[in-house]
C-alpha positions in Angstrom: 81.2 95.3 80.2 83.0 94.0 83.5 85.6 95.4 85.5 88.1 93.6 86.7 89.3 94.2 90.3 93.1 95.2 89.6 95.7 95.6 92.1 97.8 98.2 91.7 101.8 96.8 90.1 104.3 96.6 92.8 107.5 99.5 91.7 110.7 98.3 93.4 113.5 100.6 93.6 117.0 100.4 95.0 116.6 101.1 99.2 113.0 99.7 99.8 112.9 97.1 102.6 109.5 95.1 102.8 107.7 93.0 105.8 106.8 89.9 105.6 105.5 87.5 108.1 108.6 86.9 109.7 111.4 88.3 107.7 112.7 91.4 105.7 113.6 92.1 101.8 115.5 94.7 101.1 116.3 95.6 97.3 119.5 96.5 96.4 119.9 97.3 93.0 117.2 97.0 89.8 118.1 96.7 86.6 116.1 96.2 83.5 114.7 92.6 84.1 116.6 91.6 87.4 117.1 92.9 90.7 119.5 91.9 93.5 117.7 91.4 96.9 118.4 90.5 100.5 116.2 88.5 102.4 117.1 88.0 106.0 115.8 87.8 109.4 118.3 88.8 112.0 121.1 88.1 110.6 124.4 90.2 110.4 125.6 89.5 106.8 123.4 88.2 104.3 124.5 87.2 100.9 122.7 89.5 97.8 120.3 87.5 95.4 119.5 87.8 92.1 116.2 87.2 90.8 113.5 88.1 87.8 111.5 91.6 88.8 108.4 89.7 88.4 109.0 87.2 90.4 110.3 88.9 93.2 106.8 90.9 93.0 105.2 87.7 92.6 107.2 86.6 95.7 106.3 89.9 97.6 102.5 89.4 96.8 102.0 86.0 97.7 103.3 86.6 100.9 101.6 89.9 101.3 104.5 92.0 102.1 104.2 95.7 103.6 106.6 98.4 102.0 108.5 99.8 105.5 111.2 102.0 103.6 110.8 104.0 101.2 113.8 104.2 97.9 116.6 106.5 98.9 116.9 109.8 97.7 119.6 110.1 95.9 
């Protein structure tokens, strides 16, 4: 049998903010198959998005993101 090299499933959670290249995602809330996002540079107010989980982690691994907050504690 074969293995298959698997990376491990990207768990987003309200309060995370991820790295990109050049810019910053920052998850708001999650629900069951959506989550609300912010993506942003610099910018003061930045409208909320809505998109699918997976491709948001799609989005996240294409662009190889880094996880620089943790969820909240709440």
């Amino acid at each position: 049998m074969k293995s298959k090299n698997r990376v491990a499933p990207i768990a987003l959670a309200k309060g995370q903010v991820w790295k990109l290249e050049d810019k910053h995602l920052e998850i708001m809330e999650v629900g069951k198959t959506l989550t609300h996002y912010r993506l942003y540079r610099n910018q003061k107010r930045v409208p909320i998005s809505l998109g699918a989980i997976q491709s948001v982690t799609d989005y996240l691994k294409s662009k190889g993101a880094t996880l620089i907050r943790e969820k909240t504690a709440a």
